[in-house]
TORKOL-4160 file (C-alpha; in steps of 0.2 Angstrom, whole numbers, padded with zeros to 4 digits, m for minus):
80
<pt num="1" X="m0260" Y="0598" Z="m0164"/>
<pt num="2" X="m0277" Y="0605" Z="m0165"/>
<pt num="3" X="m0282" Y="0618" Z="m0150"/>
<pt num="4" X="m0297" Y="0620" Z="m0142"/>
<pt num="5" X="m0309" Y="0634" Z="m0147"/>
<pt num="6" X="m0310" Y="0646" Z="m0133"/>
<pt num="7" X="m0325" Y="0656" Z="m0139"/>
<pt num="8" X="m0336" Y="0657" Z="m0153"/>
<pt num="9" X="m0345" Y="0673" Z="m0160"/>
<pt num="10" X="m0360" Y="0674" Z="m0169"/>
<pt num="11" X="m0365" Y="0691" Z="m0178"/>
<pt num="12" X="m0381" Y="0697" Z="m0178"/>
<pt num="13" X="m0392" Y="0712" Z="m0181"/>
<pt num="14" X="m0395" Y="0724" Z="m0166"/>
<pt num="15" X="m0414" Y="0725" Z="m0168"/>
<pt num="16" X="m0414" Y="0706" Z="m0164"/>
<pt num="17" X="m0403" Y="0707" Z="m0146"/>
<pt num="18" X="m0420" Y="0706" Z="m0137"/>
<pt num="19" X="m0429" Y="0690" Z="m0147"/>
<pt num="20" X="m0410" Y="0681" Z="m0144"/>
<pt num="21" X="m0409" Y="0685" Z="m0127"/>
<pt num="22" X="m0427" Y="0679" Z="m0124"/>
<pt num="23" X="m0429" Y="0665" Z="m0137"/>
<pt num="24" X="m0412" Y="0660" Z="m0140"/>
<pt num="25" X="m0403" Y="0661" Z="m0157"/>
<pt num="26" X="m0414" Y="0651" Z="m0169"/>
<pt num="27" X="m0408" Y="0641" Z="m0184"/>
<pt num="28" X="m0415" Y="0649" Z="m0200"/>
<pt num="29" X="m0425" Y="0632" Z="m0202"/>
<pt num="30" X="m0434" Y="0639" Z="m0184"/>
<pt num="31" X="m0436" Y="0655" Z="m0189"/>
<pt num="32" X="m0445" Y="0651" Z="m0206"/>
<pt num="33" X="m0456" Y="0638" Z="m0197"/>
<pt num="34" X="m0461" Y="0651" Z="m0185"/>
<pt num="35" X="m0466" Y="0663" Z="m0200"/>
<pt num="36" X="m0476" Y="0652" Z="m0209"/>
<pt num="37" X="m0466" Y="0653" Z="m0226"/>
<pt num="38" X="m0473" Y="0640" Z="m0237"/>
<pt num="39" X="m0464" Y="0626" Z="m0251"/>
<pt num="40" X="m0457" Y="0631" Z="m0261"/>
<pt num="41" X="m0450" Y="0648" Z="m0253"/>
<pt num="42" X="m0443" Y="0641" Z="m0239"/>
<pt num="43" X="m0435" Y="0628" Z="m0247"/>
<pt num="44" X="m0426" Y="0642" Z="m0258"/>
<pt num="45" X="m0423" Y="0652" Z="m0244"/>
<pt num="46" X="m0414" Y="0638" Z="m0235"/>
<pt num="47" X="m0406" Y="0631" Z="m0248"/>
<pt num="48" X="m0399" Y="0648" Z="m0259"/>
<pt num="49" X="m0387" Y="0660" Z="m0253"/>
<pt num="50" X="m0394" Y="0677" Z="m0248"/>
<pt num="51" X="m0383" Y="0691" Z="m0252"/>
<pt num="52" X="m0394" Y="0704" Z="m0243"/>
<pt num="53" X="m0403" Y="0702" Z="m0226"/>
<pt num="54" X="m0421" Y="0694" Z="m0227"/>
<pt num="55" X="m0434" Y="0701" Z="m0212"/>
<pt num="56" X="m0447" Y="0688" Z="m0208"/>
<pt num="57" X="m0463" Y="0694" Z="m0204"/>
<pt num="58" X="m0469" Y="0686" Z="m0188"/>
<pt num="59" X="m0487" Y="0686" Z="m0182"/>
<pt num="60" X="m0491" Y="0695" Z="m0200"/>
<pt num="61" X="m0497" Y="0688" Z="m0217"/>
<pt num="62" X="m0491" Y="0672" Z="m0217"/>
<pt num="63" X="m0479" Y="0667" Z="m0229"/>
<pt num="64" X="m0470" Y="0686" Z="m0231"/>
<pt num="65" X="m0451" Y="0691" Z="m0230"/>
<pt num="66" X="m0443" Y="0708" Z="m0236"/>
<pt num="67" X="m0427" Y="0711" Z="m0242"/>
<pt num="68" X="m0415" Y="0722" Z="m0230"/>
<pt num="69" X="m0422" Y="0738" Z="m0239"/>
<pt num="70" X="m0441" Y="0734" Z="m0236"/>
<pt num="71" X="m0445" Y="0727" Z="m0254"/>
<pt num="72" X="m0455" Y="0711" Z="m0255"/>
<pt num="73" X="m0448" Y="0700" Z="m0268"/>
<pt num="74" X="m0459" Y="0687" Z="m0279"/>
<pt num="75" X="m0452" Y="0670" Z="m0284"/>
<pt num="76" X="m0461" Y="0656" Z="m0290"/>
<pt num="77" X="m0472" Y="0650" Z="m0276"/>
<pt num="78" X="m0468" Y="0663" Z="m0264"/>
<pt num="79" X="m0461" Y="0677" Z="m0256"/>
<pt num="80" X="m0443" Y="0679" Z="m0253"/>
């Protein structure tokens, strides 16, 4: 017999309590979308696994991400 989920957690960073609360948690497909990351980055950043966070730059160059300790990384055909 299967029981009935109760409640479900989703964990994310502190800094992004604000954009939630207003916008609602986004799917990653959104959140790249709303940054403007171009083929073929944001296929790779949907479709690999990110050990380390990756902060979208909204409203800024489009296209740009940096890794959780601020360093933009190159890949072919974009920024991840």
């Amino acid at each position: 017999m299967r029981r009935r989920i109760e409640r479900l957690y989703h964990l994310a960073e502190a800094d992004n309590l604000a954009s939630i609360l207003n916008h609602g948690l986004m799917s990653t497909e959104r959140l790249i979308r709303l940054a403007e990351i171009s083929e073929p980055a944001s296929t790779t950043l949907l479709r690999t696994h990110r050990p380390d966070n990756v902060r979208l730059r909204m409203g800024g160059d489009p296209g740009s991400a940096t890794d959780a300790a601020g360093r933009s990384r190159r890949c072919a055909g974009g920024w991840l």
